[in-house]
N, C-alpha and C positions, 0 to 999 in steps of 0.2 A: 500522410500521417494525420490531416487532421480528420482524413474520412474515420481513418482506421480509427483515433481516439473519438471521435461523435457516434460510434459503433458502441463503443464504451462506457461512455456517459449512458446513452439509452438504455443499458443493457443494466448498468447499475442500476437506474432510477426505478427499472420493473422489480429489481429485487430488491429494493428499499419498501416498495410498496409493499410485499408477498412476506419480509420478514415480520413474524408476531410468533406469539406464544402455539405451541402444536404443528408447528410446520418443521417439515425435517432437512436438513443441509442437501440431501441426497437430492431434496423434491428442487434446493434450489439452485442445481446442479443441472438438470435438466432441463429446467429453464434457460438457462445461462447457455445453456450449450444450441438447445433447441432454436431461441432467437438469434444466436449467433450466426448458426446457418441458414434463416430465415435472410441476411443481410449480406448472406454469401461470400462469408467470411468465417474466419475459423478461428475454434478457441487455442489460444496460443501457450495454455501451459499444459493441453493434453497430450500427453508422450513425453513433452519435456524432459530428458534427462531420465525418462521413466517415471514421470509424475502422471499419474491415471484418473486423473477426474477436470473437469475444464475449469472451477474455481477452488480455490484455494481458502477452507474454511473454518478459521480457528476461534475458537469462543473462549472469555473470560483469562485462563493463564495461558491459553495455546497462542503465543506469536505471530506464527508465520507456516503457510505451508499444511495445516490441517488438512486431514481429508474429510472430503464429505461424507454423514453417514444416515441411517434411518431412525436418531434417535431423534424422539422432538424436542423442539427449544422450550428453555423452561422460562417462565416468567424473570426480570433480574438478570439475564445473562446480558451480555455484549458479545457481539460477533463478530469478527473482523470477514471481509470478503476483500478479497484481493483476485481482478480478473484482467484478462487481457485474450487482444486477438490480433490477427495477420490478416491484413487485407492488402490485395495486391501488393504481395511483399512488403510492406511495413506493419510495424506494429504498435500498438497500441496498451497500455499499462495502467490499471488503476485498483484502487483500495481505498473501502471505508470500514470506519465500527462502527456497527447499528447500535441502537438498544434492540432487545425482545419485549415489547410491553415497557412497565414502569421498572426503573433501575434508580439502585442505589444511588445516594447522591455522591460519594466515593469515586463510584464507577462514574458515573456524568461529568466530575470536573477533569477528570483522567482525560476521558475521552474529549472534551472540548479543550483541553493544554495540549494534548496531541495532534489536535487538528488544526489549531491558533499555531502551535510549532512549522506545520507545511509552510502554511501561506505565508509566516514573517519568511521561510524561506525562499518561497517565490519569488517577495516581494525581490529578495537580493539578484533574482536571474536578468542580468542585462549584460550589455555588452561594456568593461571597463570594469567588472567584478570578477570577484575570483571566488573557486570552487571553496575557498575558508570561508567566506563570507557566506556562504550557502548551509554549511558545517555549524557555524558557530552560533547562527541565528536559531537553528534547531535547539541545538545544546543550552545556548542561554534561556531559553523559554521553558524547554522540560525542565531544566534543573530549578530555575529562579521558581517553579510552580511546586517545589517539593519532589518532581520525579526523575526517574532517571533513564538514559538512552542506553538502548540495546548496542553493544558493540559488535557481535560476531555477525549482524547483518547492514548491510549496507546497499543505499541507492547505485543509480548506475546510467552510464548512457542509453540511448535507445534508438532505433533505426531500420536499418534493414536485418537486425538479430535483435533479439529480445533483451539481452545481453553484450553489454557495447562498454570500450572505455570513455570515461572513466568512470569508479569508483565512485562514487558518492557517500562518505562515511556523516552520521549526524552528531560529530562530537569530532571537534580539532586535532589533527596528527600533527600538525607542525608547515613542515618546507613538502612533504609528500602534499601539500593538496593548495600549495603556491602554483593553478593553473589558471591562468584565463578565460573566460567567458567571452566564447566570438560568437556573433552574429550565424546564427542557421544549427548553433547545436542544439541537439534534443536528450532531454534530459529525464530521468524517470526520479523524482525526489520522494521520498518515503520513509518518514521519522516513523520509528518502534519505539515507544515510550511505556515503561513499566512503571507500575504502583511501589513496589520495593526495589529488589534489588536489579541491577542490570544484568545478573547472570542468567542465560540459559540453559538446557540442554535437550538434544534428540530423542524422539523416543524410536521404539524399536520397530517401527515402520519405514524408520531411515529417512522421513520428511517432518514430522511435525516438530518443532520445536516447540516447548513451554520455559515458564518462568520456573526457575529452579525452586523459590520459598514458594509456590503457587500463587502466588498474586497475581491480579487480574493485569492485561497489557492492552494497551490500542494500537492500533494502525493506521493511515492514510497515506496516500499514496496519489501524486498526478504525474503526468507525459507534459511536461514544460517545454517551449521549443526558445531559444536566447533570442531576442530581437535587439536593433537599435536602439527601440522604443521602449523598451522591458520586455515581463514574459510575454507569452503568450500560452495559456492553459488548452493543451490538445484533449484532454478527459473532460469537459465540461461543455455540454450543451449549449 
């Protein structure tokens, strides 16, 4: 897992570079795919459940789940990328929001509350903590910052499926998420933080979700793995 998330990291950091204003999600689609298999590893959400492109790419009010397309980025947007791959049967999960060029200051504290939300939740991943503590630290940061967490998506285990128990909700259920944190789990932790409201819904591609008032959302997302010692970040170089 940690080759597969250093697959990852790499693969982000090239499309960190290539996002700017005139480039089209599609071109960095191909990329993403192209270097994956340069590394002889495959992109893990093409086919997915019937998801057809190998990164997931939602700009400004799109969530989660955008498809790539040929239109170019405009100056001011935010992008979220969210990518993953399988390498020798594990897998590997990550997500950032870029800027495109210069962005609103609006959009910049958004985006830096939702990415300050991961990491205090990182911070929580050790062993003798629980899955609340991982929840709540999300939730207290988007909120205490003005914004608020997406509910109808949620983090998740991760391993030999893309898709592993448990759940990872970033906003407290209660006694559902009184579970422990042992030593060798791996975790995919990923706050959605919107500018308004928390609602979203579908569009009729059947994957992209947006913010229901259109306000803009962020993303971030890492492959956590529990230690004795605390985390250990599998998406990061």
């Amino acid at each position: 897992m940690r080759d597969a998330g250093k697959i990852v990291a790499e693969i982000h950091a090239l499309l960190r570079d290539l996002i700017k204003p005139g480039i089209t999600t599609a071109e960095l689609d191909r990329v993403a795919e192209n270097e994956c298999r340069k590394r002889r590893a495959k992109p893990a959400f093409k086919g997915y459940g019937g998801f057809p492109f190998s990164i997931c790419a939602s700009p400004d009010e799109q969530v989660v789940h955008g498809f790539p397309n040929d239109k170019p980025l405009i100056e001011g947007t935010i992008l979220s990328v969210d990518f993953g791959v399988i390498y020798q049967g594990f897998y590997g999960d990550s997500a950032y929001t870029f800027p495109v060029g210069k962005i609103a200051q609006a959009k910049q504290r958004l985006v830096e509350v939702a990415e300050k939300s991961l990491f205090l939740a990182i911070e929580q991943v050790s062993t003798g903590k629980y899955l609340t503590d991982v929840s709540r630290a999300v939730q207290t940061c988007a909120e205490t910052g003005g914004f608020s967490v997406v509910r109808d998506f949620v983090g998740h285990g991760i391993g030999k499926s893309l898709h592993e128990e448990p759940q990872i909700p970033n906003f407290v259920l209660g006694d559902r998420q009184a579970i422990p944190l042992v030593s060798g789990m791996t975790l995919a932790i990923e706050p959605m933080i919107n500018a308004g409201s928390p609602d979203v819904k579908i569009l009729r591609d059947g994957w992209t979700a947006v913010t229901v008032d259109g306000m803009p959302s962020a993303h971030f997302e890492h492959t956590v793995a529990v230690t004795d010692n605390g985390p250990e970040i599998l998406t990061r170089v």
